[in-house]
Backbone as a ProteinNet text record, in pm:
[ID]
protein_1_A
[PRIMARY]
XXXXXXXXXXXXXXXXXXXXXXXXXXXXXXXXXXXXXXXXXXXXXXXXXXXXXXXXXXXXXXXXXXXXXXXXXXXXXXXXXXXXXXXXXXXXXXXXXXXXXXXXXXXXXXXXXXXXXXXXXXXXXXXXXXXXXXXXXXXXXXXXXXXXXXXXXXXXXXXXXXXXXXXXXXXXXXXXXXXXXXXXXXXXXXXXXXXXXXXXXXXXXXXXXXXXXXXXXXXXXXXXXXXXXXXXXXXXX
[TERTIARY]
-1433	-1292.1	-1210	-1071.7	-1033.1	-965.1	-923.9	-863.5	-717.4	-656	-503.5	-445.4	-399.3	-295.5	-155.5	-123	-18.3	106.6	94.3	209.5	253.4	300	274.3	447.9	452.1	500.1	544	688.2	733.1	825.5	808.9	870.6	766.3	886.7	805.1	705	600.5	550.7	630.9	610.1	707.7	851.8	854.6	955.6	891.4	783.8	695.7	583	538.6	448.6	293.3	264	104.8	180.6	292.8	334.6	359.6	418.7	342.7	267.8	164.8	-30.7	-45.6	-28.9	-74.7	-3.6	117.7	173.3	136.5	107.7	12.8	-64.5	-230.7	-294	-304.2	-228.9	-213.9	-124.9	-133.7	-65.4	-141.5	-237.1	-360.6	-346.5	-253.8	-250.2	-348	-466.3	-514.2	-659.8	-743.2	-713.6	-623	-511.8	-447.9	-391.2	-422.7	-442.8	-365.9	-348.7	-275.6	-394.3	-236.7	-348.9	-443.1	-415.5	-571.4	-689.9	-693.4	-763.8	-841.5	-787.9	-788.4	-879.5	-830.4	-888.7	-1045.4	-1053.7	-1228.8	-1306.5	-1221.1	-1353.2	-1326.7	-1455	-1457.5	-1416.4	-1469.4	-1461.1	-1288	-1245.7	-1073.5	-1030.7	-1058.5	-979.3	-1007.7	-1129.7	-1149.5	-1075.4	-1018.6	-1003.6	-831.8	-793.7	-621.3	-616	-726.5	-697.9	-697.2	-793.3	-803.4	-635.7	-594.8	-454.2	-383.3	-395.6	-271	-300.9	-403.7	-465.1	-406.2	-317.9	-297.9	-359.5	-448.8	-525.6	-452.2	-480.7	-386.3	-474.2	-378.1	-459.5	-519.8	-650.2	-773.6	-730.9	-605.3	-558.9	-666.2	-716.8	-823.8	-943.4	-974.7	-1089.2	-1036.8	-921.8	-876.4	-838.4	-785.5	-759	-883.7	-997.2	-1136.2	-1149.7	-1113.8	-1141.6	-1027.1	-878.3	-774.8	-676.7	-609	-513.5	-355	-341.3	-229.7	-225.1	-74.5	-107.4	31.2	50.6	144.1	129.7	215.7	283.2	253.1	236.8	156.2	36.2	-24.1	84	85.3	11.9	37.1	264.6	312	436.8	529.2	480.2	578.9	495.8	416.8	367.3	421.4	524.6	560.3	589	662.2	669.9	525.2	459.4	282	250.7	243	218	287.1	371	414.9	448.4	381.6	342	187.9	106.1	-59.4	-34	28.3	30.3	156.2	198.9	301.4	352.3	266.6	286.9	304	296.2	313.8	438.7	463.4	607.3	593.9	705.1	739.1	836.3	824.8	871.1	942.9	1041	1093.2	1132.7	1020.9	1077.2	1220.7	1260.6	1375.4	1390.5	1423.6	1443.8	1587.9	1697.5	1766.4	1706.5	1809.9	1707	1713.3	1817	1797	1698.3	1642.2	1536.8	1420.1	1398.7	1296.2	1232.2	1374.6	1344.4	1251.8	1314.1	1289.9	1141.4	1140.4	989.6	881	927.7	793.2	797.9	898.4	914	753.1	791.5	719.5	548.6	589.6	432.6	349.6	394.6	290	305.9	451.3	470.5	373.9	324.9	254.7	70.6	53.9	-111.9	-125.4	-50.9	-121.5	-184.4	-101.5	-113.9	-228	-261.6	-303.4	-423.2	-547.3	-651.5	-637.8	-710.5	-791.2	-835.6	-804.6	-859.2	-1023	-1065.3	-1232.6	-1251.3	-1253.2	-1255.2	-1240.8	-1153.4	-1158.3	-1201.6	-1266.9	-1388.4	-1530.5	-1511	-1671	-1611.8	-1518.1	-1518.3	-1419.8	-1479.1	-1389.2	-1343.6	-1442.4	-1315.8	-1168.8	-1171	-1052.4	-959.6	-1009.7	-913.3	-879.7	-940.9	-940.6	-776.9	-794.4	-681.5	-579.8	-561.3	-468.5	-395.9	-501.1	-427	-339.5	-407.1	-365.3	-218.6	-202	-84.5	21.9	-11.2	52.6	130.8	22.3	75.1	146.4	129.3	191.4	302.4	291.6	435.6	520.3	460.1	524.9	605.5	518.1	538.6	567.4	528.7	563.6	689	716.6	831	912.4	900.5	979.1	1029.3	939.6	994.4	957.9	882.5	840	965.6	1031.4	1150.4	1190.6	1086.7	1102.1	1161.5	1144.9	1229.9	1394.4	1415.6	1571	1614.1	1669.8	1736	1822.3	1884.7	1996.5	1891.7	1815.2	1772.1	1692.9	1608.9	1491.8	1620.8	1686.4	1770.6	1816.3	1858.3	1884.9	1760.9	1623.6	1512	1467.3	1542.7	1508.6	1562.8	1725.3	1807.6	1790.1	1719.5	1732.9	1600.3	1486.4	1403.5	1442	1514.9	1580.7	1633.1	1755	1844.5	1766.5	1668.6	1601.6	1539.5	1458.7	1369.2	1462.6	1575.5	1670.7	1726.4	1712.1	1762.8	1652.9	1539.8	1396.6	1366.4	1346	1266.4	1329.2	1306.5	1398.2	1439.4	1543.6	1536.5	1422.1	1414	1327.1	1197.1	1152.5	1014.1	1044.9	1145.3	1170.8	1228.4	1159.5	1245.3	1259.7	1417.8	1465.8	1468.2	1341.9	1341.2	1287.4	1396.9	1355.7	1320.3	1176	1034.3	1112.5	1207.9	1295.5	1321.1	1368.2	1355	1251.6	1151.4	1026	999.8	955.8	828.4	930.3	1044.7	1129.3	1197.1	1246.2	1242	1155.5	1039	885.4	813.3	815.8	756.2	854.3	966.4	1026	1058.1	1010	1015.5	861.9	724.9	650.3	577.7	723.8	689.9	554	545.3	478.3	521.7	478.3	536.5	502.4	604	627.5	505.2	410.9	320.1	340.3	296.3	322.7	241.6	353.1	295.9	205.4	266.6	191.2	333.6	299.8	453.2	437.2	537.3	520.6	426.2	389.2	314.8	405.1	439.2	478.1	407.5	353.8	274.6	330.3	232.6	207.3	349.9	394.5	518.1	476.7	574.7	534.2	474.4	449.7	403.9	253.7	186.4	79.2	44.3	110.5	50.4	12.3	94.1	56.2	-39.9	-68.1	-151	-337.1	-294.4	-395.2	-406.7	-313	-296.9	-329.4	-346.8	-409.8	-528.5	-587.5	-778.7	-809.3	-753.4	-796.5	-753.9	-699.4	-683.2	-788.9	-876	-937.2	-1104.9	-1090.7	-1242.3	-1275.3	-1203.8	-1275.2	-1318.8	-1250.9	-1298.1	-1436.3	-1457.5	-1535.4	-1681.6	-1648.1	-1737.4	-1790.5	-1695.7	-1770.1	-1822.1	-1779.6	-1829.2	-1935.8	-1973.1	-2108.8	-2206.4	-2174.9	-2286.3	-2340.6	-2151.6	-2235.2	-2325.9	-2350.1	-2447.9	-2548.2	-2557.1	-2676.6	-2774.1	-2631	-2720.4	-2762.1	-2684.3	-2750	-2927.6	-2856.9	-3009.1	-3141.9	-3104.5	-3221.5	-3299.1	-3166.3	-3271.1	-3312.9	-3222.7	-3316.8	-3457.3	-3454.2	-3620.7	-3681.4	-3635.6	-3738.7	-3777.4	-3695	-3738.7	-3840.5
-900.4	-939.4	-872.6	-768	-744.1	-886.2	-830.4	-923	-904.6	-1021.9	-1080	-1026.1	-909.2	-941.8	-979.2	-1079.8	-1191.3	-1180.4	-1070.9	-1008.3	-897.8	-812.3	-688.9	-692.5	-617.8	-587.4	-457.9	-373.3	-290.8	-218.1	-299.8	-241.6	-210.4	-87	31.5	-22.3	40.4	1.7	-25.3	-156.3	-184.9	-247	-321.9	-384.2	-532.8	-549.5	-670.1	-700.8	-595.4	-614.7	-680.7	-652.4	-731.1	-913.3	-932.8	-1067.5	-1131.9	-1068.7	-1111.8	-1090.3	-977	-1013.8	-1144.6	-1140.1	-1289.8	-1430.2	-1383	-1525.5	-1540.4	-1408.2	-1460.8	-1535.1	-1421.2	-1549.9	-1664.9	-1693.2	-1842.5	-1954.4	-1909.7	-1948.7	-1937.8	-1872.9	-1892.1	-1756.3	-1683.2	-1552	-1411.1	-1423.8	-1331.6	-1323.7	-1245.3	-1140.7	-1052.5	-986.4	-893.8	-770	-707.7	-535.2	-437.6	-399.1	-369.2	-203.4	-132	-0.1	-62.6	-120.2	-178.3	-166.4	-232.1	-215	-89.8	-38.7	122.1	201.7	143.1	204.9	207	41.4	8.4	32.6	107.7	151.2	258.7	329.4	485.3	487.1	384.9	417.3	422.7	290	347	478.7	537.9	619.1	738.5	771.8	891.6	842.6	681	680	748.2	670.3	715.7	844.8	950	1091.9	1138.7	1115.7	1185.5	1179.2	1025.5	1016.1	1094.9	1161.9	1215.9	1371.2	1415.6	1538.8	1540.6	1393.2	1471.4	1360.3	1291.2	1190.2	1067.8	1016.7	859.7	719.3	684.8	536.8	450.9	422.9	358	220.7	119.5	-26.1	-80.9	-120.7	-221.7	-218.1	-114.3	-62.8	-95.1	-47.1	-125.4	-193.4	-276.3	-451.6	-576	-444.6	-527.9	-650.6	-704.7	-803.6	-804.5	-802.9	-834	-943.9	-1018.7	-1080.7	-1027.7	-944	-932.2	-780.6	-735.3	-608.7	-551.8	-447	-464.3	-303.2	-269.6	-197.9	-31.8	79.2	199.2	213.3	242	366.3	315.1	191.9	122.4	73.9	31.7	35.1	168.2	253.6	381.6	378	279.5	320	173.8	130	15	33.8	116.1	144.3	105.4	217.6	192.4	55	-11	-161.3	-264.8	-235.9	-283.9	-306.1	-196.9	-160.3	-156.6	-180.1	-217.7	-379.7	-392	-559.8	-616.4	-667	-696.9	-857.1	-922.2	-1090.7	-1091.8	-986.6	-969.6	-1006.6	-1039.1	-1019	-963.5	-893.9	-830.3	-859.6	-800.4	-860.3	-730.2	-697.1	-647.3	-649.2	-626.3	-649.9	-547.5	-639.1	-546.2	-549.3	-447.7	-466.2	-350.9	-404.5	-288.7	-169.5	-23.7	97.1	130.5	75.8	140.2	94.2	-55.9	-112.2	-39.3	-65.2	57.6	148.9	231.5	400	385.2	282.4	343.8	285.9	192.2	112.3	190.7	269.1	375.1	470	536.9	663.3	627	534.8	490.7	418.3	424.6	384.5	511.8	434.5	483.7	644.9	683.5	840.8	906.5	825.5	863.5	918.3	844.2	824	967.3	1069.6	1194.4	1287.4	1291.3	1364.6	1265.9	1182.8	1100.2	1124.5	1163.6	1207.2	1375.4	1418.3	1542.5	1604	1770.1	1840.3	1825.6	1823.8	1863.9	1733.9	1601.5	1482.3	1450.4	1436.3	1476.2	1546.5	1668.4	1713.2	1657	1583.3	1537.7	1365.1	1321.8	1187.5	1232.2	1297.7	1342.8	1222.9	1113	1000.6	1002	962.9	1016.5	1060.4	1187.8	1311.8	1344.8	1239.1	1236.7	1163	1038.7	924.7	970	1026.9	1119.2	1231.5	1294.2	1362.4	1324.5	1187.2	1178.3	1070	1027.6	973.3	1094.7	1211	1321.6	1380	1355.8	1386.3	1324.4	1195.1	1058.6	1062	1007.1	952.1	1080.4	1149.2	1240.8	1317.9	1351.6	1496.8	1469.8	1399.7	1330.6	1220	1141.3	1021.9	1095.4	1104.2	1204.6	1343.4	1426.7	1567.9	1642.1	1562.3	1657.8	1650	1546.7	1595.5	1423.7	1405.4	1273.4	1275.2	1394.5	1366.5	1405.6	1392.9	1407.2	1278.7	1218.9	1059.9	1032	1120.8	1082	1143.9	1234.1	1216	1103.9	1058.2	914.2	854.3	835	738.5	685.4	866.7	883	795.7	861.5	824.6	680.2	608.1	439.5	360	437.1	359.5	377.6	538.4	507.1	430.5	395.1	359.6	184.3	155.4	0.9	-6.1	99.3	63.9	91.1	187.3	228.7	75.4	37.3	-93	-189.3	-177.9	-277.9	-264.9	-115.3	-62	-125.3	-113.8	-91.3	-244.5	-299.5	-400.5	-560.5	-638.4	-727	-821.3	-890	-950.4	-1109.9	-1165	-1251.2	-1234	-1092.3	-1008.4	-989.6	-1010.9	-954.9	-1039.7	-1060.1	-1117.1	-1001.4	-997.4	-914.2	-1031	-1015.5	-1055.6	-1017	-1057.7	-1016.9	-1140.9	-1094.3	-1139.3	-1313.5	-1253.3	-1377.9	-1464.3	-1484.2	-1614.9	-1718.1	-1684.3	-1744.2	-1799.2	-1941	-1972.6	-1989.2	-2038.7	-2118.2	-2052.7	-1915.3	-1837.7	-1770.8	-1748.4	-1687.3	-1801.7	-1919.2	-2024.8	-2049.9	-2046.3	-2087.2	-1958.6	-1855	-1721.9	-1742.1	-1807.2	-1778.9	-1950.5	-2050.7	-2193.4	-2258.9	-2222	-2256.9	-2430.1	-2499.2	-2590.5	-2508.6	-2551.6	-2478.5	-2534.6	-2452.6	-2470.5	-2601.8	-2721.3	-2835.8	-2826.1	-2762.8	-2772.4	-2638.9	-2517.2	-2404	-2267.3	-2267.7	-2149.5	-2014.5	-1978.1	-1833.1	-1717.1	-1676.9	-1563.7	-1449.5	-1421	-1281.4	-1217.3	-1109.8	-983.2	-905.6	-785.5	-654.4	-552.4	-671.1	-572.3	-469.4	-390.3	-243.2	-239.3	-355.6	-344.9	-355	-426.2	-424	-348.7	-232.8	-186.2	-30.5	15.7	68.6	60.3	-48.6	-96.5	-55.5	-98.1	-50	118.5	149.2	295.1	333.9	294.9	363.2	329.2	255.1	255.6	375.2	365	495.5	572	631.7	807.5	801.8	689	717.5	690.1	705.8	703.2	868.7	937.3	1083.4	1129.9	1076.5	1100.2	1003.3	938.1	857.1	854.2	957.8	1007.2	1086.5	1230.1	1289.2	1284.3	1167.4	1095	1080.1	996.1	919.8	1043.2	1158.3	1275.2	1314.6	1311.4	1409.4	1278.1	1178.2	1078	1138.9	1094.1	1091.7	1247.3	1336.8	1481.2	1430.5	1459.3	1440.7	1321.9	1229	1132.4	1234.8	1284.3	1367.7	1473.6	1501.7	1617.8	1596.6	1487	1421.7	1356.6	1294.3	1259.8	1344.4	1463.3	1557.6	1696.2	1642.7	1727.3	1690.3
2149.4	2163.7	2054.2	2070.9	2001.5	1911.7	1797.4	1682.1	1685.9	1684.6	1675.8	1554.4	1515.5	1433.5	1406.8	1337.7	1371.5	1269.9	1178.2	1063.5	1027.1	1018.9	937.1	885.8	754.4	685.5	700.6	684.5	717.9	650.6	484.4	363.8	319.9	243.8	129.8	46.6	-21.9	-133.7	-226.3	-336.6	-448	-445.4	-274.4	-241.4	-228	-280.8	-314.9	-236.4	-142.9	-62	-116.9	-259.9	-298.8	-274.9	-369.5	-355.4	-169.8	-82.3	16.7	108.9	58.1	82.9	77.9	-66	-165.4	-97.3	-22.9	73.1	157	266.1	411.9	357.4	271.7	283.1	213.1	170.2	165.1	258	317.7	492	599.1	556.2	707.4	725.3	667.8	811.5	782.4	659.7	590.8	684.4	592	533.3	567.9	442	487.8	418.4	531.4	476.9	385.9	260.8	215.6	174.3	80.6	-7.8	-72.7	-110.8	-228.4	-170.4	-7.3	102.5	117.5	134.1	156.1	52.5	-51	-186.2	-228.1	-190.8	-192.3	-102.6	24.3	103.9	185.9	181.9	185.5	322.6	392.6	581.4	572.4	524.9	557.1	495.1	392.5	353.8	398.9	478	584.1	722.7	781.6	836.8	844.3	746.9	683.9	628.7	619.4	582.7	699	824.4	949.9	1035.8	983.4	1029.8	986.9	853.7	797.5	840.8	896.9	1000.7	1127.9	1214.9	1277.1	1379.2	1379.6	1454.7	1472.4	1577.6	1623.1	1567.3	1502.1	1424.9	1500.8	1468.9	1559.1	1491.1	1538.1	1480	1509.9	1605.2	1623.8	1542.7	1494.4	1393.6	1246.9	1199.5	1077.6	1052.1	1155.9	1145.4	1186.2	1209.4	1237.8	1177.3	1062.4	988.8	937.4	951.6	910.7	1019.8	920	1027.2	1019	895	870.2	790.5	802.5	697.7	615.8	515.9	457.8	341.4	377	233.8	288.2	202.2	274.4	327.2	428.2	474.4	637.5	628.5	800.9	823.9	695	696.9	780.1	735	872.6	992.8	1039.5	1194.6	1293.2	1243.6	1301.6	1433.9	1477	1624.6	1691.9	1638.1	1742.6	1714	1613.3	1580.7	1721.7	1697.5	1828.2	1934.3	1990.9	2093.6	2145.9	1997.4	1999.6	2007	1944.3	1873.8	1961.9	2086.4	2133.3	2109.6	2045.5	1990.1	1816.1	1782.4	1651.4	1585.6	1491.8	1417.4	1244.3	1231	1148.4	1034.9	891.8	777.2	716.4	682.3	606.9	469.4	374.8	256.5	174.8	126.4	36.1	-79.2	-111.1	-256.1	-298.5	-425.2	-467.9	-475.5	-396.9	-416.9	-545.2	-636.4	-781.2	-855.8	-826.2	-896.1	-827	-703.2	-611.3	-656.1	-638	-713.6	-852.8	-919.9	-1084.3	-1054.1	-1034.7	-1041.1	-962	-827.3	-775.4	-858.2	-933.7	-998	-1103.1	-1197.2	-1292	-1241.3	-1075.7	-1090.9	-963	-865.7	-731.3	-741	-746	-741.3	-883.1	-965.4	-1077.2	-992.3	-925.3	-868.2	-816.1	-773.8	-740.4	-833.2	-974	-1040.6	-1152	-1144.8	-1268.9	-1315.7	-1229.5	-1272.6	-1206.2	-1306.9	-1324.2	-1180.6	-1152	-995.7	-1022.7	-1184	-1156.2	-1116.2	-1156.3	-1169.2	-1012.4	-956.2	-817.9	-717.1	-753	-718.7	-691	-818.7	-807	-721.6	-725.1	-641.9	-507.3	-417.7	-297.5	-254.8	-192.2	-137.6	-191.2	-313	-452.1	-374.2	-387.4	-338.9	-222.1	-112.8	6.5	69.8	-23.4	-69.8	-114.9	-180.8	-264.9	-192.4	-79.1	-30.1	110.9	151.3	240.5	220.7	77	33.7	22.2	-7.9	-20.6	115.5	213.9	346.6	412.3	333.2	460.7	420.5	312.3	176.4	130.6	21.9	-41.4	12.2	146.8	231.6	335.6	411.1	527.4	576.1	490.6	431.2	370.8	222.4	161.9	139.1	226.1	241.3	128.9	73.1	-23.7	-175	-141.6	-228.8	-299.1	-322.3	-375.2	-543.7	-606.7	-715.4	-679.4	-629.3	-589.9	-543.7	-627.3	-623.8	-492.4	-431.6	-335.9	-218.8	-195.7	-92.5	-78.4	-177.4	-165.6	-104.2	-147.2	-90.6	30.8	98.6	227.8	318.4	250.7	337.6	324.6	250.7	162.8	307.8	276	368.8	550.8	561.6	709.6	735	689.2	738.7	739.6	676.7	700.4	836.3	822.2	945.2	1061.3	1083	1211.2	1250.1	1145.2	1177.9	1258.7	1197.7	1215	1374.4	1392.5	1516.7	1638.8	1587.8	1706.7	1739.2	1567.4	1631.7	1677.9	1765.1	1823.3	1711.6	1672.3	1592.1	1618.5	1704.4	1703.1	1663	1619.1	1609	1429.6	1363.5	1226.6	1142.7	1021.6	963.4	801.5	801.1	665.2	550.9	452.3	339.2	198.2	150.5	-63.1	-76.9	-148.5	-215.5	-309.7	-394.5	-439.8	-340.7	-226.7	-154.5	-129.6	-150.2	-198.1	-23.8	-32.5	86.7	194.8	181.3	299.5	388	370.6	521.9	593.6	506	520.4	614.1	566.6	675.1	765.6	767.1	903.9	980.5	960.3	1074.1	1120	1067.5	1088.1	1172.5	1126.7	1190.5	1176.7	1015.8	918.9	824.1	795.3	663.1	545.6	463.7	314.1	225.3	145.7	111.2	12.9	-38.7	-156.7	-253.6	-341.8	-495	-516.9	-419.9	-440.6	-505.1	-620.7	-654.2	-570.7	-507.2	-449.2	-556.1	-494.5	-564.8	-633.6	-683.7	-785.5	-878.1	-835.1	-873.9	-885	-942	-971.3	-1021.5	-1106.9	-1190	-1271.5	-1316.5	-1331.3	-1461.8	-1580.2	-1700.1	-1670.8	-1594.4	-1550	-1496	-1388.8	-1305.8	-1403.8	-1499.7	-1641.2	-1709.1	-1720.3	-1804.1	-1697.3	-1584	-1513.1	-1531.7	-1503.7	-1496.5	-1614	-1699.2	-1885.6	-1823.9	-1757.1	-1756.1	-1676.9	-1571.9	-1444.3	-1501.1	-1612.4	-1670	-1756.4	-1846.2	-1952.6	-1888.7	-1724.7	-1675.9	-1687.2	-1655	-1655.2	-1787.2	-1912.1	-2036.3	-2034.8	-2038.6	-2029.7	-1990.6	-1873.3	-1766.3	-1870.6	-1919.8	-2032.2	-2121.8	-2206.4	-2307.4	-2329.6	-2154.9	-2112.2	-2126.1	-2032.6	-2008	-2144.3	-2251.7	-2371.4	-2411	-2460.1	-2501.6	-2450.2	-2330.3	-2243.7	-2300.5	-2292.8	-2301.5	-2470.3	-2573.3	-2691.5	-2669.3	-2656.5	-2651.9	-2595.2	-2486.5	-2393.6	-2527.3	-2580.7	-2648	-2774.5	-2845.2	-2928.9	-2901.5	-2760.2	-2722.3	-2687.4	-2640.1	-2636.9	-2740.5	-2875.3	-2992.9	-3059.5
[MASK]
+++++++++++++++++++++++++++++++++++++++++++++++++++++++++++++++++++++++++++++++++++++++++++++++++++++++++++++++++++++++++++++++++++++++++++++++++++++++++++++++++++++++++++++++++++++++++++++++++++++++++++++++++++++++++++++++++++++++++++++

């Protein structure tokens, strides 16, 4: 029996999409699919590179064990979503594009360049991910021209209004992450969770702070070898 998915999300990365991951499921509507997803497992991220080749997204295969989903790079395939998914409804997160901008500038637009080509060499999944964020997002979404402030912009704003254009409003609800549980449960005819605070994540001081560990693994890596090599030939002198 295929699997119901009963949410998806249709704002950008960094318009609060981990914070509502973190609200489906705690509403029943999880597991649900976000990049992070993607990240820990190799099958999706050959599945989301073959997409960015050119191949038509196998939904039923990556929502295999999902109830819900959110953020890049299933967010620009909303059309097919709903047209795979015809009981589905949809969330629009928002956020100011000036807070937006600055906050992807400083984080996600950071992840292509962050580790090392040899380093990526030796972990192809890696680079598999990477490239296919390059194709989808960078190059594909943005034109390649994402440091240019007024075009991000252009491309910020039409992908609002299009959504706004396509999808029915009884199928959508337009919301910033700040409104917390009470239009989120009543688009979804939910009760408001008791005595549970909305979730708010993955602000950009943290997501830094992550980002200083994943640059100091490839040193690390070397670090490890030179040990390893020194020890070897001290035991075998």
């Amino acid at each position: 029996m295929k699997n119901k998915v009963k949410v998806f999300g249709t704002g950008f990365g960094r318009t609060g999409t981990n914070s509502l991951k973190i609200a489906l499921e705690k509403l029943g509507m999880g597991p649900c699919y976000h990049m992070k997803e993607i990240v820990i497992r190799p099958a999706h991220i050959k599945m989301w590179y073959d997409v960015a080749q050119g191949e038509h997204p196998k939904w039923h295969k990556v929502f295999k064990n999902f109830n819900s989903g959110v953020d890049y790079p299933l967010c620009l395939f909303y059309e097919d979503l709903m047209e795979t998914f015809p009981d589905a409804k949809f969330i629009l997160t928002l956020r100011d594009f000036e807070s937006w901008y600055k906050s992807t500038v400083n984080t996600v637009y950071k992840v292509p360049t962050m580790l090392p080509d040899w380093f990526l060499t030796l972990i192809y999944p890696i680079k598999k991910l990477i490239m296919m964020q390059n194709t989808l997002i960078w190059g594909g979404l943005f034109n390649n021209n994402f440091n240019d402030k007024e075009s991000a912009q252009l491309v910020y704003n039409e992908h609002i209004d299009k959504i706004k254009r396509t999808i029915p409003r009884d199928r959508l609800l337009i919301y910033y992450i700040n409104e917390g549980w009470e239009p989120l449960c009543e688009f979804l005819n939910i009760d408001v969770p008791v005595n549970i605070p909305f979730p708010k994540v993955n602000d950009t001081a943290e997501i830094l702070r992550n980002f200083a560990i994943i640059r100091a693994i490839p040193y690390f890596l070397i670090f490890s070898m030179i040990v390893f090599s020194v020890t070897l030939f001290i035991s075998l002198g």
